[in-house]
C-alpha positions in Angstrom: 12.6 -96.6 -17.4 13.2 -97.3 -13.8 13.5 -101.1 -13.0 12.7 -103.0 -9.5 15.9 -103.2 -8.8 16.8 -99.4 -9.1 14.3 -99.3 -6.4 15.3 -101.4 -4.0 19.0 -100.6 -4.1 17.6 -97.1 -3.7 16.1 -98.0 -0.4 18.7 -100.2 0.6 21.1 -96.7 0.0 19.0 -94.4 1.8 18.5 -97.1 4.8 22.1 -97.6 4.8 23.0 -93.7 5.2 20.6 -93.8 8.2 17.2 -93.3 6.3 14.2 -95.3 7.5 12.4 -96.3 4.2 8.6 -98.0 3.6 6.9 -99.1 0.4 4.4 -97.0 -1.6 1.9 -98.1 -4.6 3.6 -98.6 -7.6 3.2 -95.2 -9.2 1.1 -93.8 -6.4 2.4 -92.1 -2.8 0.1 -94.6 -0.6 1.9 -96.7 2.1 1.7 -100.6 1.3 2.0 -101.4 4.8 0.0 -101.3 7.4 1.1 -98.4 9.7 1.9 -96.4 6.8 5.4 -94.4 7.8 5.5 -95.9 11.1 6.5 -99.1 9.9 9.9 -97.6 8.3 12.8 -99.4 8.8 16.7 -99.4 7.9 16.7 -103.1 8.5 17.6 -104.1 5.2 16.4 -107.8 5.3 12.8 -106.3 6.3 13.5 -104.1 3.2 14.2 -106.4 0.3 11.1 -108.4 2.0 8.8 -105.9 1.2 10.4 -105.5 -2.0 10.3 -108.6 -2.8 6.8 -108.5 -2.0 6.1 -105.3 -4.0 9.2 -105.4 -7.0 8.2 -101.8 -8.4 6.7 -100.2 -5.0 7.8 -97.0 -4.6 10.2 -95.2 -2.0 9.1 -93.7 1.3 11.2 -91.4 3.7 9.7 -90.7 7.0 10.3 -86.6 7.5 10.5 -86.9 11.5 13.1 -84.6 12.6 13.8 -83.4 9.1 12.6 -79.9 7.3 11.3 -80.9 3.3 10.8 -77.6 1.3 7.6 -79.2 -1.2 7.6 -76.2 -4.3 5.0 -77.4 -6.4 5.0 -76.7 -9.9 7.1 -75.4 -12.5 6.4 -71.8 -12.7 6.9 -71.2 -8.7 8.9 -68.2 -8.0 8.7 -68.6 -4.3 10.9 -67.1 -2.5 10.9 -64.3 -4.9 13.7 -62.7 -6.7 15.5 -62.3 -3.8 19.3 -64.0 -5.0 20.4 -64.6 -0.9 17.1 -66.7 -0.1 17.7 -69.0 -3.4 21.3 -69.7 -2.8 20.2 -70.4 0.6 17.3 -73.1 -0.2 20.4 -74.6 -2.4 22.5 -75.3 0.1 21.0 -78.9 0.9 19.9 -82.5 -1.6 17.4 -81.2 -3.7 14.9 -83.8 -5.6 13.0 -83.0 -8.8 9.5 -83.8 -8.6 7.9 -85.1 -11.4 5.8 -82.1 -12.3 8.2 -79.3 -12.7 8.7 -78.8 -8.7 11.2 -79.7 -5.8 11.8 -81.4 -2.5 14.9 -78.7 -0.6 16.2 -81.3 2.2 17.1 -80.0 5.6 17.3 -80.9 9.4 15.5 -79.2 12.1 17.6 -77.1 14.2 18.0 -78.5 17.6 15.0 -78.2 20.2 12.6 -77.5 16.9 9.5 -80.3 16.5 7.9 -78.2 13.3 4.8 -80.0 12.1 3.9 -80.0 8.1 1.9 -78.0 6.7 0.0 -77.3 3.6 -0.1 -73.6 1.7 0.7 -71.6 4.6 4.4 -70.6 3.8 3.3 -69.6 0.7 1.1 -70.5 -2.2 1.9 -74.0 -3.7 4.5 -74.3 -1.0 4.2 -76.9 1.9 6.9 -78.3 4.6 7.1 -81.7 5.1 8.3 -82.6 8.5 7.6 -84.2 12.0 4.3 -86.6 11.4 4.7 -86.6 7.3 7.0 -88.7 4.3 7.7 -88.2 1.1 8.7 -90.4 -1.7 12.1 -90.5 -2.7 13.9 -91.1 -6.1 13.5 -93.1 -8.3 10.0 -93.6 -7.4 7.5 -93.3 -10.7 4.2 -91.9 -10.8 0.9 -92.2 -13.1 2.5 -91.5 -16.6 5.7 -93.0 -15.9 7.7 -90.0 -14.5 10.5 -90.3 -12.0 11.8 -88.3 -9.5 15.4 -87.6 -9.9 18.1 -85.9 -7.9 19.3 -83.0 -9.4 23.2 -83.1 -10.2 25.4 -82.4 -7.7 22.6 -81.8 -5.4 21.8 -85.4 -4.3 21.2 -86.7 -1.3 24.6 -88.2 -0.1 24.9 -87.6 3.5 23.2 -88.9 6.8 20.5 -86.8 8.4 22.7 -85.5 11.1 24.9 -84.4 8.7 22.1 -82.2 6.4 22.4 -78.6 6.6 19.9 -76.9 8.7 17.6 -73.9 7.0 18.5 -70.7 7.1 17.5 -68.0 9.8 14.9 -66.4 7.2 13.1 -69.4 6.8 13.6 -70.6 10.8 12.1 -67.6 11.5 8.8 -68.0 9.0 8.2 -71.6 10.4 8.4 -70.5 13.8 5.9 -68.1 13.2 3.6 -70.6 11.4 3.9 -73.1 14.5 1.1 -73.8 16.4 1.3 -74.9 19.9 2.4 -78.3 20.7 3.9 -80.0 23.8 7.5 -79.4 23.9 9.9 -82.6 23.9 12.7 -83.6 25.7 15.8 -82.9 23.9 17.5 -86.5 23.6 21.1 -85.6 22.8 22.9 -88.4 20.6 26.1 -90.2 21.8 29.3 -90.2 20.0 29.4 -93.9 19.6 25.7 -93.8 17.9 27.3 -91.3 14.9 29.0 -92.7 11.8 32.7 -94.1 12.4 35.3 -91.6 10.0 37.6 -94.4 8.4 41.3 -93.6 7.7 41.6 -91.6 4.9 38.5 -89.6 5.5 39.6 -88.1 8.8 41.0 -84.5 8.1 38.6 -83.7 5.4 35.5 -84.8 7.7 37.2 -82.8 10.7 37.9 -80.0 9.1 34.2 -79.8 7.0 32.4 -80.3 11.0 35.1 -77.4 12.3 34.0 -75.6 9.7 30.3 -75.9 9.9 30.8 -74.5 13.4 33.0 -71.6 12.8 30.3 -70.4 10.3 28.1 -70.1 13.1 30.1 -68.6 15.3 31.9 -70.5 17.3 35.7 -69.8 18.6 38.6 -71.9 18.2 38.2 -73.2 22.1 34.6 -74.7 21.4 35.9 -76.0 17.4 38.8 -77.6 19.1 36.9 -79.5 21.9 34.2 -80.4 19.6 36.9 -81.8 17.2 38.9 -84.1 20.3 36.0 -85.4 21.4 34.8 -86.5 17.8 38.1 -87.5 17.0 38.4 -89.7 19.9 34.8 -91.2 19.5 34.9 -91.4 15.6 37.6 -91.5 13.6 39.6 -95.3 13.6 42.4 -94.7 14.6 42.5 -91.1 15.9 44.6 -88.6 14.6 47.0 -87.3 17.1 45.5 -84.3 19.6 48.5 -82.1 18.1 46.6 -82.4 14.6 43.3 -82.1 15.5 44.3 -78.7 17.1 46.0 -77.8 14.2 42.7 -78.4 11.8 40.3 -75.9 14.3 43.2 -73.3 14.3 43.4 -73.8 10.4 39.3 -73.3 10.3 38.9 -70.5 13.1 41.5 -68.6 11.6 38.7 -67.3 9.2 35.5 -64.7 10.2 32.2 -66.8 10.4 31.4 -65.3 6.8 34.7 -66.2 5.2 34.3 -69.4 4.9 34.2 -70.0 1.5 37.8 -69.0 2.2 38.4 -72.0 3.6 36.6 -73.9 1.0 39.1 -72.1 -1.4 42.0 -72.8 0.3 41.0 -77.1 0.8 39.4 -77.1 4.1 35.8 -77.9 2.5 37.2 -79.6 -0.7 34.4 -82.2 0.3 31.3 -79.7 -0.5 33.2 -79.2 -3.7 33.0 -82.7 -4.6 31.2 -85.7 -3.5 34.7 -87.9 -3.6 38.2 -87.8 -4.7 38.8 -88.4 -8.1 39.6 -92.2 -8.8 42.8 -91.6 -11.0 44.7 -94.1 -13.5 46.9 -94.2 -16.6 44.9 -94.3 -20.1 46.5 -95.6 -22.4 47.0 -93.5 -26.2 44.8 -96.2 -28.5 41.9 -95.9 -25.7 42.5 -92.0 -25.1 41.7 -91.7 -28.8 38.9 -94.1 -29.0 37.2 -92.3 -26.5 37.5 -88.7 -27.5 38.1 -89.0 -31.3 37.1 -85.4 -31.9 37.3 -82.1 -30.2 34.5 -80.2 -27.8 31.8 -79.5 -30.0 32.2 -75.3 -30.8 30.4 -72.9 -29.5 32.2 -69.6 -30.8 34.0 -70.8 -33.5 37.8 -69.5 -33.1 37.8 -68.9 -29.5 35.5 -71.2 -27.3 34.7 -74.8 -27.1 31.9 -76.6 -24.8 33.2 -76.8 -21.4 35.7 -74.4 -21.5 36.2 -70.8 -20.0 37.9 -68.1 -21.5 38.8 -64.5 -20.0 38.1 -60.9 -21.0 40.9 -58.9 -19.9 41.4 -54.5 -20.4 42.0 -52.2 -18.1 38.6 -50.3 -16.3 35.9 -48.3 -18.1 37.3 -49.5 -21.9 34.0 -51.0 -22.3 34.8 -54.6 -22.1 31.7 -55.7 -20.4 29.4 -53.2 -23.2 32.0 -56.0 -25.6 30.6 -59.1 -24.0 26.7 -58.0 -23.5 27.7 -57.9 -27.5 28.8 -61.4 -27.5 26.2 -62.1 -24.9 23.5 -61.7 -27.7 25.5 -62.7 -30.2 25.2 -66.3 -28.7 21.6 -66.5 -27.9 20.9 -65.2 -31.6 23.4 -67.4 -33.3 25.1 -64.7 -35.7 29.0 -64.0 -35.9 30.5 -61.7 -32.9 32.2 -59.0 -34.0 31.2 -60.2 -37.9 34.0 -62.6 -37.2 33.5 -65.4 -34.6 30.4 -67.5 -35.6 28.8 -68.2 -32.3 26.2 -71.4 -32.2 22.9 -70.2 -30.5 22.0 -70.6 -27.1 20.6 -69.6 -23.9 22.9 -66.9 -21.8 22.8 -66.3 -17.9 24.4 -63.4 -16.7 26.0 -62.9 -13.6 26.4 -59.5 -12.5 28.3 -58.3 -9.2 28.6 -54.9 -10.5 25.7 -53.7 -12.3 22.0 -52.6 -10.7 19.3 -54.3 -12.3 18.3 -50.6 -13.5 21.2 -50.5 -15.3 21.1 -54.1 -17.2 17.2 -53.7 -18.0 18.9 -50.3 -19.8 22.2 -51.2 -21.4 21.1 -54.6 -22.6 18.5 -53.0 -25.1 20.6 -50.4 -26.1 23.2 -53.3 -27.6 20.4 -55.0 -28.9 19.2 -52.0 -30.6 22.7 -50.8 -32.3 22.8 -54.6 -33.6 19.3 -54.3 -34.9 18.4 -57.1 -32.7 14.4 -57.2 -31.7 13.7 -57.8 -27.7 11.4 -60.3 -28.4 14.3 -62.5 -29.9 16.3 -62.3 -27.1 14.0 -61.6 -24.0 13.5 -65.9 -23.4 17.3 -66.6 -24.1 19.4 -64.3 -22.3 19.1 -64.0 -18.2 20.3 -62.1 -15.9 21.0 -62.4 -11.9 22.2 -59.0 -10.5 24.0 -59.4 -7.1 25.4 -55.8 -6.3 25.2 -56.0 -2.9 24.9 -58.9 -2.0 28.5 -60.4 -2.4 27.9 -63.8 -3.6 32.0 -65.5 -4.4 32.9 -68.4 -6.6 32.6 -70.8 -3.7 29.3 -69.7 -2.1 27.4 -70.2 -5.3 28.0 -73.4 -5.9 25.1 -74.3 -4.8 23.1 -72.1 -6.8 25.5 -73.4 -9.8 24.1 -77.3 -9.0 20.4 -76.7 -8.8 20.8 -75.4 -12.3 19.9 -77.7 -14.8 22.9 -79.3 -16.9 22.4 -77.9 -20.6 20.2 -74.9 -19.7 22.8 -72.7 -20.6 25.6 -72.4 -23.4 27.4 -69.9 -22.0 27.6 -68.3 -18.6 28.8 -65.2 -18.3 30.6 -63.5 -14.8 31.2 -60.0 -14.3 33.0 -58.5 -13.0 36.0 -61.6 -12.1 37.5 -59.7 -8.8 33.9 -59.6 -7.2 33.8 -63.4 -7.1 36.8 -63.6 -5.1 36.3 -64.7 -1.3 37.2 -62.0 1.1 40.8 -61.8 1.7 41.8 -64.3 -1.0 44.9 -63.0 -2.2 44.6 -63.3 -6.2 48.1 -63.0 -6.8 49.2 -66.1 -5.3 49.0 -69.4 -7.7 47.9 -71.9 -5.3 44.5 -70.1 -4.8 43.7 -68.5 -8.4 44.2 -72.5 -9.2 41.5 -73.3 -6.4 39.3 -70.9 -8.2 39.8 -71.5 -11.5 39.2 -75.5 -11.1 36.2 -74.7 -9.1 35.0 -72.7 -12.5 36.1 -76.0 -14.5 34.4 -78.0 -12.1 30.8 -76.2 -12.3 31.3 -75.9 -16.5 31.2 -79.6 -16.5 28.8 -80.4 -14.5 26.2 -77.7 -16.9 27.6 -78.6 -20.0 28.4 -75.1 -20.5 31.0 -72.5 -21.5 32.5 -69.5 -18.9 33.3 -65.8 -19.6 34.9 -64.3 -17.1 35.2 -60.5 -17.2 38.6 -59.2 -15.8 40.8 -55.9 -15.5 43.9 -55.4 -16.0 47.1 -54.7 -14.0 48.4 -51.2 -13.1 51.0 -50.0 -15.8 51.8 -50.5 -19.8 50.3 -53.2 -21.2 51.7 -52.3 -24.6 55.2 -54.5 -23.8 53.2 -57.5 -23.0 52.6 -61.2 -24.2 49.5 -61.7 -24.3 49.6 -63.9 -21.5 51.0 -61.5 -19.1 47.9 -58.8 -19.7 46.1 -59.2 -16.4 45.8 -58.6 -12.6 46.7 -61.1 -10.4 48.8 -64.2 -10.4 49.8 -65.6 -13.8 47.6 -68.8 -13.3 44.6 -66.8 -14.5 45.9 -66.7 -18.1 47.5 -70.2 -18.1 44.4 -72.0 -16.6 41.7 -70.5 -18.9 41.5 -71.9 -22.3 41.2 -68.7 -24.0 42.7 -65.6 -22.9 41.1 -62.7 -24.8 42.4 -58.9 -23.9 42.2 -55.6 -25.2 44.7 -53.1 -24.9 44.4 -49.0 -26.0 45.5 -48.4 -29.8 47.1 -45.2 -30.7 44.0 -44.2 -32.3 41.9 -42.2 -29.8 37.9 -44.8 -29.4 40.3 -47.5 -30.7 41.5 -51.3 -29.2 43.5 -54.3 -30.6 41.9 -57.3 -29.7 44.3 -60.4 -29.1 43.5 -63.9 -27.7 45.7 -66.9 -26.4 43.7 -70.1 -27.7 44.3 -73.5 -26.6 42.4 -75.5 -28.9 41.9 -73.3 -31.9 44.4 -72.2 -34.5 46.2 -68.7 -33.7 44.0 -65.5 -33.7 45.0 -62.8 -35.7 45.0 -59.5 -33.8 42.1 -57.0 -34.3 41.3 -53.4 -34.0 38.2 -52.3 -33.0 36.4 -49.0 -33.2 33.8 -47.5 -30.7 30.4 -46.5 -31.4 28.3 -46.3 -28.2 27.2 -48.4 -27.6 29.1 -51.1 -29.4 32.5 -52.0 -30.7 32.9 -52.6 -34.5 35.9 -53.6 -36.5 38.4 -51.3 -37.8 40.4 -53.2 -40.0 41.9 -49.5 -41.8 44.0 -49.2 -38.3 47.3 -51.0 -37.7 47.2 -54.2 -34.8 50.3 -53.4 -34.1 49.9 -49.8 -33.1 49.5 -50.0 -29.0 49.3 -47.0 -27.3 52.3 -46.3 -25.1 52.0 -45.4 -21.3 54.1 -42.5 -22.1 51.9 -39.6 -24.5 53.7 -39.1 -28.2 54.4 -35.5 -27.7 56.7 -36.2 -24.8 59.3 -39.0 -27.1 62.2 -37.7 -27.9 64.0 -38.8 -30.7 67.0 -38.2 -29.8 69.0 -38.1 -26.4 69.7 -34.5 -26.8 66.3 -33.6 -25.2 66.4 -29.8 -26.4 65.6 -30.0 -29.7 61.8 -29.6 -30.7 60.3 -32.9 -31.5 59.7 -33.1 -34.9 56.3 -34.5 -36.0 56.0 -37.9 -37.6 55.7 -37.9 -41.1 51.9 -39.2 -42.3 52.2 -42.1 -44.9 50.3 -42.4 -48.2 50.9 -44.7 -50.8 52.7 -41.8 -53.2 55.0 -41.1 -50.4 55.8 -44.3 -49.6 56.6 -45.6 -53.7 58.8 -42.5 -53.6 60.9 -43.2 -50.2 61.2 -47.2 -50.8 60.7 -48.3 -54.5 62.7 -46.9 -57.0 63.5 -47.2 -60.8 65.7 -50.4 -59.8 63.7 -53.4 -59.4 64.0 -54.1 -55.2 62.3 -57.5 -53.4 59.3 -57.3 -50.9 61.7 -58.3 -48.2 64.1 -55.7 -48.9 61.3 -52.8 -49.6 59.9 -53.8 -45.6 63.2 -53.7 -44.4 63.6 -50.0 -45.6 60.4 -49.8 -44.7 60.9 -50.9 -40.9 64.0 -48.6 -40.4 62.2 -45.7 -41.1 59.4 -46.6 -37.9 56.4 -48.5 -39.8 55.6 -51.6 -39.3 55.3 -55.1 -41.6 51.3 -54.5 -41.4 51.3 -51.1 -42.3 54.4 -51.3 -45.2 52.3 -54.1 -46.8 49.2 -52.2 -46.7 50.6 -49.0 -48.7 52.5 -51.1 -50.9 49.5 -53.2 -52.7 47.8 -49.8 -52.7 50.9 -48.2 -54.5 50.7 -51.4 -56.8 46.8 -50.5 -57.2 47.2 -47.2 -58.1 49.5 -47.3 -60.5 53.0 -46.1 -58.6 54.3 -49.2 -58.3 55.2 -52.3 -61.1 55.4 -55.8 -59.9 58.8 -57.4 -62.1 58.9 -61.2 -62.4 62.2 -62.3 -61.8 61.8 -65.8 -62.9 61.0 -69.3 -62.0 61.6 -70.3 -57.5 62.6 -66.3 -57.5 60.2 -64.1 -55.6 59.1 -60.8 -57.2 60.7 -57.5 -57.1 59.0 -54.2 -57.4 60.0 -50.5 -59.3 58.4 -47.8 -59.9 59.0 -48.2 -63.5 57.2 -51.0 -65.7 59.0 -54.1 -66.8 60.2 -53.8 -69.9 59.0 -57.0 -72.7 60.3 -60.0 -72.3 62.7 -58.9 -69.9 63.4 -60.2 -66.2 64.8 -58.4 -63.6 68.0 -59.3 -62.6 68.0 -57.8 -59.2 
């Protein structure tokens, strides 16, 4: 329920950022004053007048010298399927409407005096702009909807300051103008712009330096643009020495590297709308307000909120492994018949695949887990991108116009395709950049990240898990789960491992291939890795000219007659036999409950606080062991 006064500090807010505001009916769009939009003001005594006048009138914005994008309606695709022209209408505020559609906010490029129109861009799609308004949230309509910014996306800076619209769209508006008497340009003073307080001045600076590299202009035109706005602008100035410093810092980077810069600080402004507010909490009101954990969402590995990293080296079939887990979530049964995944809605994003090739591997999963389409065709999506390199940074736009909750989990693949051009991922400082960024957009959905990886060049089979990955070794530490698979000696075969930070330890795994999914193998040893080095070129000993002898294949009859004997002998002392002779604790324990099982091998009870021995000879009555 929106109240009067929500209203009027809206106006007051918009007003203040340089917004001239009118009333409008109470859950209508028609001006209550007499000239309609040409009576807006940012005067805000005239302001809380009319609204004093009018408590629950609604909010007007004059559109003179601004660009409104009106989609109407829910189901509107416009502008197509086409991933550059969505991130593109993201880049500015964007207001929900009431009915399922959206106001995109821009300014109009200098020299441009569009006029609205109604239908002509496309079907149920109209511009708001020189001679129109709109009405601005909170305002309420018949039925007692609001419109509402959506998160992230809301409308926080003055109109200078919005971003202009792309060239695609420039170019359609142009073409839909009609011939009007052209207008002086009026070029705006320094001293009629915002003043940049302390504090704000090398974050503003560098943001405007780096508006106007992505445009393409050089580090002579970013640095007198900066002096001059540092001079008129920022109280005090910064000294000429720093300002030069910021445009060499911004123009070091191509026109379309910016998200570099964003990566590297320059544009930490676009990443968040103000600098975290930070103070002490103290234990009894840490624990009041977080008595429990995230709520699950693959129980064992993933909790909401948090991201977690599938790491092997290339073509083992880890991304076949988490179109698996991909369906797994948006079906609500156990991945891998071991993690129980809570249902949900799954969004895809692919910078390696063709579309061709999702719309055919996808079903193919589906089919080998006897999943039907029709179960899974409204809750997983997909947004293919190969070929139109789209980095961590430059969707985060498209990240805020989705809608917090949509999705449980969002899945990137492949990781190193997400990196800005010429981010170097080995270096800590900016693998931290990114993976905050990722932290950043999973709180604002209320959503979980998979992030497909590869691994380094090399053995992994000498690893922690923690080390198994490319890149610098914040990737592992800043993820909250850190899941890899690495080759088992068996041919088709991987051991699964994961680092968890908020689950109890997970067991290793080995997993079996059958195209076009990965099943578990729990008859193969975990700790079995495949070496970098091929079996048939170990040597056992130094010598190097003997034949290498084969290794001897263990069944439970061979191994009660190397290790147990008539004599009972402890568990301990069996696997220590056991070890010397090459297998490991897994596999020793394995063959000797099957030795017990079949027969070969007697358990002896030695006695109360006294573990139990075992021979392969049965205990004689009433008689303990005394080994």
């Amino acid at each position: 329920m929106v109240t009067p006064a929500e209203l009027l500090a809206a106006a007051l807010r918009y007003a203040e950022m340089g917004y001239p505001v009118f009333p409008c009916a109470p859950g209508g769009k028609a001006p209550l004053t007499e000239h309609g939009f040409h009576d807006a003001t940012v005067d805000p005594e005239q302001i809380e007048r009319w609204w004093t006048q009018h408590p629950s009138a609604n909010v007007g914005i004059p559109t003179e010298g601004l660009l409104v994008i009106d989609i109407d309606g829910d189901g509107n695709r416009w502008p197509g399927d086409d991933p550059e022209r969505m991130f593109d209408l993201a880049a500015g505020p964007m207001a929900l409407t009431p009915r399922g559609g959206s106001h995109r906010l821009f300014r109009q490029p200098p020299g441009k005096h569009w006029r609205c129109t109604e239908g002509r861009l496309a079907p149920k799609v109209d511009t708001r702009a020189d001679g129109g308004y709109i009405v601005a949230p909170p305002s309420v309509v018949e039925g007692g909807k609001a419109y509402r910014w959506a998160p992230g996306l809301e409308l926080d800076d003055p109109p200078d300051r919005l971003p202009e619209p792309p060239p695609w769209l420039v170019g359609l508006l142009d073409s839909l103008a009609q011939e009007t008497p052209m207008f002086a340009q009026v070029a705006a003073s320094g001293g009629q712009a915002n003043p940049i307080p302390e504090g704000q001045r090398n974050a503003t600076l560098a943001r405007l330096g780096g508006t106007m590299r992505r445009v393409g202009m050089t580090l002579a035109e970013i640095a007198a643009a900066l002096l001059q706005t540092n001079k008129d602008r920022c109280f005090p100035p910064l000294s000429p020495r720093e300002v030069e410093r910021i445009a060499a810092s911004v123009a070091r980077y191509e026109p379309d590297q910016i998200a570099t810069a964003m990566a590297e600080g320059h544009w930490d402004q676009l990443m968040q709308a103000q600098a975290p507010q930070l103070a002490p909490v103290s234990l009894a009101d840490l624990v009041a307000r977080y008595p429990d954990l995230r709520r699950p969402v693959i129980h064992g590995l993933l909790r909401q909120g948090e991201t977690m990293n599938v790491i092997s080296a290339p073509k083992i079939g880890k991304s076949w492994l988490v179109t698996d887990l991909a369906l797994a979530v948006a079906t609500g049964r156990p991945w891998l018949d071991t993690f129980v995944c809570e249902a949900g809605d799954v969004l895809i994003i692919d910078n390696e695949l063709h579309g061709e090739t999702s719309a055919n591997r996808i079903p193919k999963v589906a089919a080998a887990r006897q999943i039907g389409l029709a179960d899974v065709s409204g809750r997983v999506f997909v947004q293919n991108l190969r070929g139109h390199w789209q980095d961590i940074f430059t969707l985060g736009p498209y990240f805020r116009s989705l809608e917090p909750g949509r999705f449980r989990v969002i899945i990137l693949d492949a990781m190193y395709r997400f990196m800005p051009r010429e981010m170097d991922e080995n270096d800590n400082g900016t693998m931290a950049n990114v993976y905050n960024a990722i932290d950043r957009y999973a709180d604002l959905l209320d959503c979980c990240f998979v992030l497909i990886h590869h691994t380094s060049k090399g053995n992994q089979s000498g690893k922690v898990i923690t080390d198994v990955g490319a890149g610098a070794g914040s990737q592992s530490r800043a993820t909250d789960t850190h899941l890899v698979l690495r080759p088992h000696e068996e041919d088709d075969a991987v051991v699964l491992e994961a680092a968890v930070r908020s689950w109890p330890p997970v067991l290793p795994r080995c997993l079996r291939w059958a195209f076009p999914v990965w099943t578990p193998a729990d008859d193969l040893d975990p700790t079995q890795l495949r070496s970098e080095r091929p079996r048939r070129a170990r040597r056992a000993e130094a010598d190097g000219d003997e034949a290498e002898q084969p290794e001897p294949t263990w069944d439970a009859e061979r191994f009660a007659a190397a290790f147990v004997a008539d004599m009972p002998k402890t568990r301990d002392a069996i696997l220590a036999e056991a070890n010397a002779a090459g297998l490991s604790d897994w596999k020793a324990e394995r063959l000797l409950r099957r030795a017990e099982g079949l027969g070969l091998v007697h358990r002896w009870a030695r006695g109360r606080n006294r573990p139990s021995a075992y021979a392969n000879v049965p205990q004689p009555a009433n008689e303990e062991a005394d080994q």
